[in-house]
Each structure stands twice: as C-alpha cells, then as structure tokens.
PDB file of N, CA, C and O in Angstrom, chain B, residues numbered from 101:
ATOM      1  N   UNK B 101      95.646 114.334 176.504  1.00  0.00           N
ATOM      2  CA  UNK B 101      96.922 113.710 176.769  1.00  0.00           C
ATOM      3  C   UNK B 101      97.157 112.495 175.871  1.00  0.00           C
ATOM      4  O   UNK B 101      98.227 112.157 175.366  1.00  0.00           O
ATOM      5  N   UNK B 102      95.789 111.810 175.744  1.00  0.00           N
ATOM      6  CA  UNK B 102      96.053 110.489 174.855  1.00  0.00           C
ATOM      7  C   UNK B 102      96.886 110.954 173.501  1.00  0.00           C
ATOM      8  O   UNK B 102      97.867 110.341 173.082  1.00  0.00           O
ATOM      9  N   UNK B 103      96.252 112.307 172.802  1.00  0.00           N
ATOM     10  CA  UNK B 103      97.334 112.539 171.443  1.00  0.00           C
ATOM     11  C   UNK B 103      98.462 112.882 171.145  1.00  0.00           C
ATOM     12  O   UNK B 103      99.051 112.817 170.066  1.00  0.00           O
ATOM     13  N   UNK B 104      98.938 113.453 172.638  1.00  0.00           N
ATOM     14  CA  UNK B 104     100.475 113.774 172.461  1.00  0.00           C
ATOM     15  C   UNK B 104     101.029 112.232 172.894  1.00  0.00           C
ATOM     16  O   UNK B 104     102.257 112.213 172.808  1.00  0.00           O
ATOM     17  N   UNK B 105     100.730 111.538 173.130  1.00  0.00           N
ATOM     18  CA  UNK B 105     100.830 109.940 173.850  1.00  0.00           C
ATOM     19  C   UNK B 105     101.007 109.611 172.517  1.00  0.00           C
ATOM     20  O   UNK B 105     102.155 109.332 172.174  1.00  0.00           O
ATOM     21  N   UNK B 106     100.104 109.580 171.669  1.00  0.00           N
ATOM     22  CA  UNK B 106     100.077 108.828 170.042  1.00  0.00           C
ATOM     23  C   UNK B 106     101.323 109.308 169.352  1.00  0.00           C
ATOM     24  O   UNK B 106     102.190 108.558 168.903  1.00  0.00           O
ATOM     25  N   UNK B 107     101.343 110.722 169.301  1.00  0.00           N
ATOM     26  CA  UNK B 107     102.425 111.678 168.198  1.00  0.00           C
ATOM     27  C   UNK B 107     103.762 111.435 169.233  1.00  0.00           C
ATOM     28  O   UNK B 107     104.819 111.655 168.642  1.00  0.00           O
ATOM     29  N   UNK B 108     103.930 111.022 170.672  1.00  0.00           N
ATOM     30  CA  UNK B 108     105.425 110.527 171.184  1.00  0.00           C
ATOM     31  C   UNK B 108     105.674 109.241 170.445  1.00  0.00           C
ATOM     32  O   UNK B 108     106.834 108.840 170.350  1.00  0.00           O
ATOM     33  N   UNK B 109     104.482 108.425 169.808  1.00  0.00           N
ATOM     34  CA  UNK B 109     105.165 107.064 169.670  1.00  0.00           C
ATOM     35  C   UNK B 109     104.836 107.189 167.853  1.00  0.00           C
ATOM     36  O   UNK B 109     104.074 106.552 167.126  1.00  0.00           O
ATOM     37  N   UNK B 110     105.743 108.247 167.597  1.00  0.00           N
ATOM     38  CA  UNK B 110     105.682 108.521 166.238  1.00  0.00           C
ATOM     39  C   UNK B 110     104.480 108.494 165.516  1.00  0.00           C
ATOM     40  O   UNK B 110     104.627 108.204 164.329  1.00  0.00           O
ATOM     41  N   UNK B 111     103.277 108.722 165.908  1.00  0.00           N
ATOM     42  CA  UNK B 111     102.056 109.030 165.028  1.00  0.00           C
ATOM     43  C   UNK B 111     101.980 110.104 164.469  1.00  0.00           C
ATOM     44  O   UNK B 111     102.450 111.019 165.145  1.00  0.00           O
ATOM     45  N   UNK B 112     101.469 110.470 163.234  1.00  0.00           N
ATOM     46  CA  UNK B 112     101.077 111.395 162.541  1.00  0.00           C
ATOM     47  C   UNK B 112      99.271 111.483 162.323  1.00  0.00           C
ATOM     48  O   UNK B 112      98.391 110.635 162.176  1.00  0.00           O
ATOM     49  N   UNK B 113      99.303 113.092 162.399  1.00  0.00           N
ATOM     50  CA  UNK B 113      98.126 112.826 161.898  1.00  0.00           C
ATOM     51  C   UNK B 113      97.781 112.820 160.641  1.00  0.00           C
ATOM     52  O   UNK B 113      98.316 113.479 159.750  1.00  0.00           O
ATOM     53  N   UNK B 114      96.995 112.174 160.549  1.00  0.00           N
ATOM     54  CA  UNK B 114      96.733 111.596 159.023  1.00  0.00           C
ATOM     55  C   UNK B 114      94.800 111.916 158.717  1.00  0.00           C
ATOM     56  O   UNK B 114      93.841 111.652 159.442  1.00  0.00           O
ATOM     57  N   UNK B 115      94.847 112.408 157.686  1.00  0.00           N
ATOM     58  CA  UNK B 115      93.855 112.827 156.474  1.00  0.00           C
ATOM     59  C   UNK B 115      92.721 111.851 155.279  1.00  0.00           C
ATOM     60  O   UNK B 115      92.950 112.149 154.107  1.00  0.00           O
ATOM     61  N   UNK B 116      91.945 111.115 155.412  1.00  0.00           N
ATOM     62  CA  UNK B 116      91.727 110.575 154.339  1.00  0.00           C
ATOM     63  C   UNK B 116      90.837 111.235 154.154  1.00  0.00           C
ATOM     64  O   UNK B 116      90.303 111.803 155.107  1.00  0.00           O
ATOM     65  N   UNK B 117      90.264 111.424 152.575  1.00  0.00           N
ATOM     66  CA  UNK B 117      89.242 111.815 151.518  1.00  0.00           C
ATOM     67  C   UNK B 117      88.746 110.361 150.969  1.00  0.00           C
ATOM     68  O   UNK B 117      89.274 109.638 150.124  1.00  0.00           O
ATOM     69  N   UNK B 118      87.713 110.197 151.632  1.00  0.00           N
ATOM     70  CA  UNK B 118      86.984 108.935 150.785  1.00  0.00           C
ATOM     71  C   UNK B 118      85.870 108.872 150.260  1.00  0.00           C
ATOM     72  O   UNK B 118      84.793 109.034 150.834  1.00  0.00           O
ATOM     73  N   UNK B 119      86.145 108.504 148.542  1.00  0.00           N
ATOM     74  CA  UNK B 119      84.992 109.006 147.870  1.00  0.00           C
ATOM     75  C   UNK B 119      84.278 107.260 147.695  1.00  0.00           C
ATOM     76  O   UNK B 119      84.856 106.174 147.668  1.00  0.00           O
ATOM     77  N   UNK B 120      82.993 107.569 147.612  1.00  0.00           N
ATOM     78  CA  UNK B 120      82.272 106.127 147.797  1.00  0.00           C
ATOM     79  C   UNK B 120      80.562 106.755 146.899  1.00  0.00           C
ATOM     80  O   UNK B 120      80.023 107.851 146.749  1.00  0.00           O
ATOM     81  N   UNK B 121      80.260 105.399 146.521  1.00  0.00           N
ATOM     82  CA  UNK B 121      79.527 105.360 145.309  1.00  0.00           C
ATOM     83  C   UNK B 121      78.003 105.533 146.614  1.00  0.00           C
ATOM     84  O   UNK B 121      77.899 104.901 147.665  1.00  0.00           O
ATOM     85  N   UNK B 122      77.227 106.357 146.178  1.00  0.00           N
ATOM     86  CA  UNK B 122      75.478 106.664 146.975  1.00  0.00           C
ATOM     87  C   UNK B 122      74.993 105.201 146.804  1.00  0.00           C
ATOM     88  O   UNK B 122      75.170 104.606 145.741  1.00  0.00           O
ATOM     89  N   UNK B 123      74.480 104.727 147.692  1.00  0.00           N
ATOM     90  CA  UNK B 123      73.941 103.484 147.747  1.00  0.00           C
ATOM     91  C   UNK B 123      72.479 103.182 146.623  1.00  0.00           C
ATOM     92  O   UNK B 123      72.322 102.207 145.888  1.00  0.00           O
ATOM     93  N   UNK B 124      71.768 104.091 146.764  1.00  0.00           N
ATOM     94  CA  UNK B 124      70.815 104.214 145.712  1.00  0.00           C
ATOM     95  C   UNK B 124      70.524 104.838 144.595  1.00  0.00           C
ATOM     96  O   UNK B 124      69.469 104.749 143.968  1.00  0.00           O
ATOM     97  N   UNK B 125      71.871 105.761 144.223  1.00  0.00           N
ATOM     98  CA  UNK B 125      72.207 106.235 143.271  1.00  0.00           C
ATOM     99  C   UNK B 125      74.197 105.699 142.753  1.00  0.00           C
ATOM    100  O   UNK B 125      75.088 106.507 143.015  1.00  0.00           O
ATOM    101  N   UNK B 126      74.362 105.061 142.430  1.00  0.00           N
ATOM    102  CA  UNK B 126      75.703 104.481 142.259  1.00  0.00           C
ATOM    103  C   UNK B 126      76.148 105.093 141.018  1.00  0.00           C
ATOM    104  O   UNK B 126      77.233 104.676 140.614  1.00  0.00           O
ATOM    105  N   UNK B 127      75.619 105.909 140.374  1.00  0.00           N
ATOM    106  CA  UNK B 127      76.201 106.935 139.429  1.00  0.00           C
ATOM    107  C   UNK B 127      76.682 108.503 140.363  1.00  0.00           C
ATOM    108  O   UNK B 127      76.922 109.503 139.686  1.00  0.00           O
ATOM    109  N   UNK B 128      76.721 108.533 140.957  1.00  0.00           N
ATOM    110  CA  UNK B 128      77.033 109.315 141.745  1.00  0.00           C
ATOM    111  C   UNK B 128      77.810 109.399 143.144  1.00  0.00           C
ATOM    112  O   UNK B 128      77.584 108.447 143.891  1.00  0.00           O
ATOM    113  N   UNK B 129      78.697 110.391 143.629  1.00  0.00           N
ATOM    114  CA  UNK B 129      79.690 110.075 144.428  1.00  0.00           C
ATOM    115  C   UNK B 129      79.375 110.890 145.598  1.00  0.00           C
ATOM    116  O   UNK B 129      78.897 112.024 145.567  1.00  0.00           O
ATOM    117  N   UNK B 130      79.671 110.245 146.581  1.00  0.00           N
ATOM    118  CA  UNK B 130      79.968 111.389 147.818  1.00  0.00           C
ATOM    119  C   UNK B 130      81.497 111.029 148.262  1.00  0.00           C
ATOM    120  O   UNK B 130      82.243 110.116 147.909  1.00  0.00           O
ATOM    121  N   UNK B 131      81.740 112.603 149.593  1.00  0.00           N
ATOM    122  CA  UNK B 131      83.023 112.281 149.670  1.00  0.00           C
ATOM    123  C   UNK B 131      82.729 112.395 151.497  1.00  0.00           C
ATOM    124  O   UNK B 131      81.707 112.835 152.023  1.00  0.00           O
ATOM    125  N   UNK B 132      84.124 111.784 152.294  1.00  0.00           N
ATOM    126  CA  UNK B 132      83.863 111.687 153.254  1.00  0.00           C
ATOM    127  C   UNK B 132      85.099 111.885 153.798  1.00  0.00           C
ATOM    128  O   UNK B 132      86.121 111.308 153.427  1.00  0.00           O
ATOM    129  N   UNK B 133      85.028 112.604 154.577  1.00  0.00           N
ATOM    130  CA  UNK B 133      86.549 113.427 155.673  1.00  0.00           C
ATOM    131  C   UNK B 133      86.840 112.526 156.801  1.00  0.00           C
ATOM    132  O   UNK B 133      86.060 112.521 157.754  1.00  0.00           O
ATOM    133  N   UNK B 134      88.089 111.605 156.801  1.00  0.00           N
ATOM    134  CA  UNK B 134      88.246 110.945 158.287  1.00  0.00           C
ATOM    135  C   UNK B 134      89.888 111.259 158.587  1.00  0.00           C
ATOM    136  O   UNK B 134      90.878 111.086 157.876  1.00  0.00           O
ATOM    137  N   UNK B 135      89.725 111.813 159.995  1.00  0.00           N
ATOM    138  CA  UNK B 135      90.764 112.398 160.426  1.00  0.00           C
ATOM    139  C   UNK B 135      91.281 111.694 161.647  1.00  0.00           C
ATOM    140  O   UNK B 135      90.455 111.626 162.558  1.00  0.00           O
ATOM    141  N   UNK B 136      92.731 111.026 161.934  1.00  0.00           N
ATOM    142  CA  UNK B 136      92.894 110.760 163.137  1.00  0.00           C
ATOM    143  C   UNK B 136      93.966 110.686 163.424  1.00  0.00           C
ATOM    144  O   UNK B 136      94.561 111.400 162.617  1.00  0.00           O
ATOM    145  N   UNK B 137      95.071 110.003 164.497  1.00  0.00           N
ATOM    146  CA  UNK B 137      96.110 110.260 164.879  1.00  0.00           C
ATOM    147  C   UNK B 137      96.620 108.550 164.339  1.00  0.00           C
ATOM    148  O   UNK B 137      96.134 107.580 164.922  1.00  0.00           O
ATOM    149  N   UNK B 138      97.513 108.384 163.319  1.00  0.00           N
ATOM    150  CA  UNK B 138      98.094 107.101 162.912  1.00  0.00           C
ATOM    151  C   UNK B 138      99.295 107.040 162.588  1.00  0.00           C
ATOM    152  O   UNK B 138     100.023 107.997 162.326  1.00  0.00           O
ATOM    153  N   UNK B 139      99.701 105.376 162.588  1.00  0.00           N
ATOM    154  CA  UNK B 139     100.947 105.180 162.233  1.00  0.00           C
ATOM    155  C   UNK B 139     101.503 105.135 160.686  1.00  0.00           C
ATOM    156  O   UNK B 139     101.157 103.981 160.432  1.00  0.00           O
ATOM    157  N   UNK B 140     101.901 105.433 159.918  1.00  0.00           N
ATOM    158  CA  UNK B 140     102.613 105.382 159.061  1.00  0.00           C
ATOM    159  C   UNK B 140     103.843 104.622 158.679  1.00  0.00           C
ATOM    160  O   UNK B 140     104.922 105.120 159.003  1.00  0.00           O
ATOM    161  N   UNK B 141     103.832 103.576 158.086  1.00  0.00           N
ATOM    162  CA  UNK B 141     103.120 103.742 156.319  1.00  0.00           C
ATOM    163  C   UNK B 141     101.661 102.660 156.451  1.00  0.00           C
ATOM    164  O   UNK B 141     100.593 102.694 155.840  1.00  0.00           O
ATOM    165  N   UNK B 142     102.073 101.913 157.314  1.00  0.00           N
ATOM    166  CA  UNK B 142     101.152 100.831 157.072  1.00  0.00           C
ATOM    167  C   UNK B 142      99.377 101.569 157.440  1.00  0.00           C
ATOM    168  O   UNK B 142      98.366 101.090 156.926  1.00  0.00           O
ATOM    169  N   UNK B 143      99.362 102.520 158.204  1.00  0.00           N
ATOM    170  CA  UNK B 143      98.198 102.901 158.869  1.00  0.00           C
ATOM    171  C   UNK B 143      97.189 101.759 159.250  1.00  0.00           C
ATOM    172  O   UNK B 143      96.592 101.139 158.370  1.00  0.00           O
ATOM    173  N   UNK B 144      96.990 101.461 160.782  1.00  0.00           N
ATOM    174  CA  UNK B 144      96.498 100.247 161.287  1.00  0.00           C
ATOM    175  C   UNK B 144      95.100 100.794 161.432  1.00  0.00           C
ATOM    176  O   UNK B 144      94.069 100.190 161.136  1.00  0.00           O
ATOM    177  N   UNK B 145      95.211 102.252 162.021  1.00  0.00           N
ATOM    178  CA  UNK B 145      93.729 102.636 162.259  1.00  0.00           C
ATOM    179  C   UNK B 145      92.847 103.060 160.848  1.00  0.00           C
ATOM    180  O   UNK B 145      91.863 102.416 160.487  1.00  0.00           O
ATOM    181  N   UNK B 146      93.256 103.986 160.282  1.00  0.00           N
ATOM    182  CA  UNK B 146      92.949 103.975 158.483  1.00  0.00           C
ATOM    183  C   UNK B 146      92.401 102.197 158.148  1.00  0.00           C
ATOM    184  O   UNK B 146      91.255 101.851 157.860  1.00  0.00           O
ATOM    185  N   UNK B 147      93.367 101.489 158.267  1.00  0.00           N
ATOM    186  CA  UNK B 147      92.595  99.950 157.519  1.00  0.00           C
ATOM    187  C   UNK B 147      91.602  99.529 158.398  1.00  0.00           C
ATOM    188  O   UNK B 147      90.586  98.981 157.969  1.00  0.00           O
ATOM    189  N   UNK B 148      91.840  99.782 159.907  1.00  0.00           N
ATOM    190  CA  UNK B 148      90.739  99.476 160.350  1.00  0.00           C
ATOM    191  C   UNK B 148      89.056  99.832 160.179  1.00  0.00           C
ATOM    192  O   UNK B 148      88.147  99.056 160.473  1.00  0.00           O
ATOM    193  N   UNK B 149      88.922 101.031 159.698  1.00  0.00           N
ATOM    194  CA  UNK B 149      87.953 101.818 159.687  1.00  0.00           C
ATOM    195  C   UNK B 149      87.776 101.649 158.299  1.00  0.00           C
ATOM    196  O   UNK B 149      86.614 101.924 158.001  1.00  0.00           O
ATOM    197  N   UNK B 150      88.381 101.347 157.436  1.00  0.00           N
ATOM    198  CA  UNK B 150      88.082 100.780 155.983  1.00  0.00           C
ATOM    199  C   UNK B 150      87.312  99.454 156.147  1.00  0.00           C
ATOM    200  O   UNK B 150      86.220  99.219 155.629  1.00  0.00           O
ATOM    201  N   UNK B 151      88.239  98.359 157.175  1.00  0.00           N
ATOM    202  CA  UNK B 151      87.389  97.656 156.835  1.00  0.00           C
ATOM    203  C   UNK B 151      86.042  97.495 157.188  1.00  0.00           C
ATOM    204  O   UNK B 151      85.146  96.770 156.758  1.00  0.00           O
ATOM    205  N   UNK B 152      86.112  98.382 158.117  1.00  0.00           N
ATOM    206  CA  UNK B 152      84.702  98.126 158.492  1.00  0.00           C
ATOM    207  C   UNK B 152      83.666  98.943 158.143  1.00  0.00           C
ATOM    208  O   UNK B 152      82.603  98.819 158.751  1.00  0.00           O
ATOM    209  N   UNK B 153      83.797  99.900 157.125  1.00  0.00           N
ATOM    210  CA  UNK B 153      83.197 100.451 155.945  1.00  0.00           C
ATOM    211  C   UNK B 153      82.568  99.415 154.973  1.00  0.00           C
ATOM    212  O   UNK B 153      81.391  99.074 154.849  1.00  0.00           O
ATOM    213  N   UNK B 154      83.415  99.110 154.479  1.00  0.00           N
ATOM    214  CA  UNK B 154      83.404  97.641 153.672  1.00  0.00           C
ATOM    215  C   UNK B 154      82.640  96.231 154.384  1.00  0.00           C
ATOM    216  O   UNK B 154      82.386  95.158 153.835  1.00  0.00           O
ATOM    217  N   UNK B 155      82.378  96.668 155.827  1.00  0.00           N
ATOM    218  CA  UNK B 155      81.631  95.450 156.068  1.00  0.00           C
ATOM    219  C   UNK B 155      80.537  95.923 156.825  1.00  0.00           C
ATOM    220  O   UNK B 155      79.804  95.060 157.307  1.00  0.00           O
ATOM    221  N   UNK B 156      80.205  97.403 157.085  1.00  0.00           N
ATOM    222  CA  UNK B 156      78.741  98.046 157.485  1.00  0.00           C
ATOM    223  C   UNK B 156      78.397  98.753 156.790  1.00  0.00           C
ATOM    224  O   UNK B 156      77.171  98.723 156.903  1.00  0.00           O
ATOM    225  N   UNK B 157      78.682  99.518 155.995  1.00  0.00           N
ATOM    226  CA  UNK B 157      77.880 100.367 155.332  1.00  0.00           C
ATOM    227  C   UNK B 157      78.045 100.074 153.678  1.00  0.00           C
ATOM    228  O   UNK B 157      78.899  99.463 153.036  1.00  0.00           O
ATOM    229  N   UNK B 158      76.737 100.851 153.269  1.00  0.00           N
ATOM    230  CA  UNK B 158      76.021 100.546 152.207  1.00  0.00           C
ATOM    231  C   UNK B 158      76.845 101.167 151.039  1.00  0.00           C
ATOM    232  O   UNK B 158      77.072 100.499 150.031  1.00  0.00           O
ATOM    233  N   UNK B 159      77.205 102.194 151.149  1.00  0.00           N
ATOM    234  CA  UNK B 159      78.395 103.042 150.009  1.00  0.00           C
ATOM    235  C   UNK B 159      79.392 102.095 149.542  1.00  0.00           C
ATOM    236  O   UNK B 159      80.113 101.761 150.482  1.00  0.00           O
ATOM    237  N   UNK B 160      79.775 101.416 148.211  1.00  0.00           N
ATOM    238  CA  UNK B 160      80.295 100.559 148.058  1.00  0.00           C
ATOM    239  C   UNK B 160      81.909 102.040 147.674  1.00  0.00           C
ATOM    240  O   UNK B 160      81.782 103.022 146.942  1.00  0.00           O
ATOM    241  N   UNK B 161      83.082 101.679 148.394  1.00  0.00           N
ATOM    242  CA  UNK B 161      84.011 102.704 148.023  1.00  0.00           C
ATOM    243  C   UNK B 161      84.489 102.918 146.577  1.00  0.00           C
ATOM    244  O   UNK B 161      84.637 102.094 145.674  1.00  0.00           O
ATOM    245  N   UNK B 162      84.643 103.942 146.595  1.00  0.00           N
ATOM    246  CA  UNK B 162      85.295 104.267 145.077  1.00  0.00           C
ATOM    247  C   UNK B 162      86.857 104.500 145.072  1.00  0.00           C
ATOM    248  O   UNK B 162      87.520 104.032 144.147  1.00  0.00           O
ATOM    249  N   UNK B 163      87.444 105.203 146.071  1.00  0.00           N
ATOM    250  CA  UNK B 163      88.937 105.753 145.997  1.00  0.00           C
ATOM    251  C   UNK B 163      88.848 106.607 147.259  1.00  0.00           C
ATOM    252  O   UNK B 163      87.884 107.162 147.787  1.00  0.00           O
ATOM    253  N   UNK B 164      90.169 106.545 147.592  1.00  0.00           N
ATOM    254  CA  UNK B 164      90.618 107.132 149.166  1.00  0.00           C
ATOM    255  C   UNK B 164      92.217 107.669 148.933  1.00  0.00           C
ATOM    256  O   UNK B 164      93.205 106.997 148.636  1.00  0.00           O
ATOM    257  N   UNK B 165      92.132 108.778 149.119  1.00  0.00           N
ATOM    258  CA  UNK B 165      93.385 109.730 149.279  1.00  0.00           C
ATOM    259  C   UNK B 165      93.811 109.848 150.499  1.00  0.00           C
ATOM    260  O   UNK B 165      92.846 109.877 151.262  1.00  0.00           O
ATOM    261  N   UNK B 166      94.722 109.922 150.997  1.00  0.00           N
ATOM    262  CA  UNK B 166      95.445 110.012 152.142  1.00  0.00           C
ATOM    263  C   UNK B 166      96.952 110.758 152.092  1.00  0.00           C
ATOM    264  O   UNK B 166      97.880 110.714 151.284  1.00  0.00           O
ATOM    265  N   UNK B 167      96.698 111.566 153.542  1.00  0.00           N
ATOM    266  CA  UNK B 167      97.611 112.870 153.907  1.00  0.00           C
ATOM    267  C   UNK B 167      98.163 112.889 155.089  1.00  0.00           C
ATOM    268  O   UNK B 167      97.292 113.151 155.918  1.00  0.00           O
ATOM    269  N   UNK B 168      99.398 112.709 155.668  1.00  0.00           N
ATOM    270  CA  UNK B 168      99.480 112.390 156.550  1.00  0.00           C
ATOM    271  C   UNK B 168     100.852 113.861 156.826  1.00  0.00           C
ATOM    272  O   UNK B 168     101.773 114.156 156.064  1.00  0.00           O
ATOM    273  N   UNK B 169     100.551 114.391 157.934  1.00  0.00           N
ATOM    274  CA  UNK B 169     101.316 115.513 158.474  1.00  0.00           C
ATOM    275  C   UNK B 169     102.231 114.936 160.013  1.00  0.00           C
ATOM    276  O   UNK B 169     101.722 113.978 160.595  1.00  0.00           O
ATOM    277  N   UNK B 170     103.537 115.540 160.605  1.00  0.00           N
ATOM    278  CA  UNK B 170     104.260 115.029 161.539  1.00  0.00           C
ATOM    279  C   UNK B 170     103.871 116.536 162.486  1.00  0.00           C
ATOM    280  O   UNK B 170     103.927 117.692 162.067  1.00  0.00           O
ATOM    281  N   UNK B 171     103.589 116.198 163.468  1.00  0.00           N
ATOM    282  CA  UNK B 171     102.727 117.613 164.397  1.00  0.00           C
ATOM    283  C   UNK B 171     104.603 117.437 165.268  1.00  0.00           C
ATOM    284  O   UNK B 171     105.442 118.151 164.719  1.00  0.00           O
ATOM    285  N   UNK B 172     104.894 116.960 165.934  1.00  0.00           N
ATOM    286  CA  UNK B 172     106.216 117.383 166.594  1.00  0.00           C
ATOM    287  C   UNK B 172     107.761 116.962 165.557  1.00  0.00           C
ATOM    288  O   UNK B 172     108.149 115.983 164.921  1.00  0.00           O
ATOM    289  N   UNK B 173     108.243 118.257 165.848  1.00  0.00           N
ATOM    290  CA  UNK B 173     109.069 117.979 164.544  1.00  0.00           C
ATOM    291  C   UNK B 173     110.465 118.992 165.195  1.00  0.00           C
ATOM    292  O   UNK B 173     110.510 120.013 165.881  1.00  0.00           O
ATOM    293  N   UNK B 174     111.402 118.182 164.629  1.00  0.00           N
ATOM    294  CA  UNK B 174     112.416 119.665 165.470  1.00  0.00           C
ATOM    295  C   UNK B 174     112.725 121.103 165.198  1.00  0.00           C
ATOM    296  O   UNK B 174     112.304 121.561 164.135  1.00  0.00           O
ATOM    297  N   UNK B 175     113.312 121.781 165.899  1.00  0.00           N
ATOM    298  CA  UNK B 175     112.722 123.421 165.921  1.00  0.00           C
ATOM    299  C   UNK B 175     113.610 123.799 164.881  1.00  0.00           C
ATOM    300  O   UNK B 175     114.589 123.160 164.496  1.00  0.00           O
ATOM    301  N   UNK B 176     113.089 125.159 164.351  1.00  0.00           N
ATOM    302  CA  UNK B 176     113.643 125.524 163.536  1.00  0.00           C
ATOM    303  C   UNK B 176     114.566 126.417 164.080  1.00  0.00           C
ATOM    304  O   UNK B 176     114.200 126.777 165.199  1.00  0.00           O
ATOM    305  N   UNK B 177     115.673 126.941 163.709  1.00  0.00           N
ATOM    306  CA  UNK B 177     116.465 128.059 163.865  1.00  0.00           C
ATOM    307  C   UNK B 177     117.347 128.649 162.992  1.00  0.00           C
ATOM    308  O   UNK B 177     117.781 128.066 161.998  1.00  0.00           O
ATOM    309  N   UNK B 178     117.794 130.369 163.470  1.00  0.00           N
ATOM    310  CA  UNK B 178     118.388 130.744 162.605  1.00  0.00           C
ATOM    311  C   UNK B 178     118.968 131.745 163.218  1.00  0.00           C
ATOM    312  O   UNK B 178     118.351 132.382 164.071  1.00  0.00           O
ATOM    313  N   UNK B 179     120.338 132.061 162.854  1.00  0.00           N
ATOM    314  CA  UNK B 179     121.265 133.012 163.565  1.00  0.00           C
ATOM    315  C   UNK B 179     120.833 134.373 163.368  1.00  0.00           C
ATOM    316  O   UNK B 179     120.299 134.703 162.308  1.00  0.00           O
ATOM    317  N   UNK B 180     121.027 135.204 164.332  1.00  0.00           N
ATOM    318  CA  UNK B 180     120.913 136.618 164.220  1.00  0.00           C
ATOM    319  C   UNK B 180     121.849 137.376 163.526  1.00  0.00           C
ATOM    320  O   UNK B 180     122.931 137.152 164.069  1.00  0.00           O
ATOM    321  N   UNK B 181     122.036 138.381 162.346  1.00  0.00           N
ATOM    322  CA  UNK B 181     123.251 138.787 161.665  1.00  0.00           C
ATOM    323  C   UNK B 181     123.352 139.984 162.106  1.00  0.00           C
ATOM    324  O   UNK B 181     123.864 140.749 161.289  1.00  0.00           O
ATOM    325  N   UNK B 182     123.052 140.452 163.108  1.00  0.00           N
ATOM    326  CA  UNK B 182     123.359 141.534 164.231  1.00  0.00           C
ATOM    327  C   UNK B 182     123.390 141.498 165.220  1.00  0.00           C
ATOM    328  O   UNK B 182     122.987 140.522 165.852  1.00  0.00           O
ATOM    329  N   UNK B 183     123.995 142.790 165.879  1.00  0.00           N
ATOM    330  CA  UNK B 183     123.964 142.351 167.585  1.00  0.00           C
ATOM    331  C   UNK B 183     124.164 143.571 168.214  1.00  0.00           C
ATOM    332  O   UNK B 183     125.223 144.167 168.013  1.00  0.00           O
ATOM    333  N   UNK B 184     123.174 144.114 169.065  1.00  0.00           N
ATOM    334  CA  UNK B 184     123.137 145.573 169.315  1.00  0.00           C
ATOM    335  C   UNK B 184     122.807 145.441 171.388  1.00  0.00           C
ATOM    336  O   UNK B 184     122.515 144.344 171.863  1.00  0.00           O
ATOM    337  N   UNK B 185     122.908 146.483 172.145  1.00  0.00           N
ATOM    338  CA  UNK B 185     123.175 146.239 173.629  1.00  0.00           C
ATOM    339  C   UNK B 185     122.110 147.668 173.585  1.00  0.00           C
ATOM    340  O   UNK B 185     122.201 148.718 172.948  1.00  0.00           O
ATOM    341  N   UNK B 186     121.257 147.250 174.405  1.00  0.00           N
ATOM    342  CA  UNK B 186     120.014 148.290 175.082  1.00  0.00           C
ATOM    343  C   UNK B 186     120.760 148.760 176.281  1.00  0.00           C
ATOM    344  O   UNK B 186     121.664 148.134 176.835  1.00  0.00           O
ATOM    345  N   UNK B 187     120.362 149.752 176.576  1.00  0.00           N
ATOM    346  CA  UNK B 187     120.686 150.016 177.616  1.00  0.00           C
ATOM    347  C   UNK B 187     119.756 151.572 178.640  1.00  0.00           C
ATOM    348  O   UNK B 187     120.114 151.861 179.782  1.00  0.00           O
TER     349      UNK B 187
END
C-alpha cells in the first residue's frame, strides 16, 4: 500500500545505474542497480542514498544514470470503427 501511497503523491519510479571505481583496484569499474519509488526532478531519495555512498562506502563514484518511469498514467483509448449486434 505504501507504493501506490508514493505514485498518488506523484512519485515515479526511478532507475539509477551507478558506476563507481573498485576500492582496491581503481582502474576498474563496477556497476550498481538502485531502484525505488521518487520524486522528480529533484529526487530526495536518489540524493539521499548518494550521499551516503559518498560518506560509507569505499567505491569512490564514477557516474550515475538515471531513469525515471510514471506507473499511473491516464488510460488509453480508442474508438471502435464498427458495430455489429449478437444475437
């Protein structure tokens, strides 16, 4: 219930790809999938979880992509160009 709670007060879910340098190999990259329900544009939860990347863990970041999708959206429709009676 909490996520349809988030996506009523206009949240999207949102996508980051964050690539960050191996702590003991810094020539080399890993990448890391964080997925959650946020606001857009500013994303409060995204910066949150950055910063605290940036202030616990050892992977110093390299670059972060972000994707953000609208899950309730209004319906689509389209007229019928026929019209026939069963009977």
């Amino acid at each position: 219930m909490a996520d349809l709670q988030m996506q009523l007060k206009n949240a999207r879910l949102t996508t980051a790809r964050i690539l960050y340098h191996m702590p003991d190999f810094e020539g080399l990259l890993q990448e890391f999938i964080w997925q959650d329900y946020d606001l857009a544009p500013k994303f409060p939860r995204l910066n949150s979880f950055l910063e605290f990347w940036s202030r616990e863990i050892d992977g110093k970041l390299h670059s972060v992509y972000v994707a953000k999708k609208e899950l309730i959206t209004p319906g689509d429709y389209r007229f019928a160009e026929w019209q026939a009676t069963l009977q």
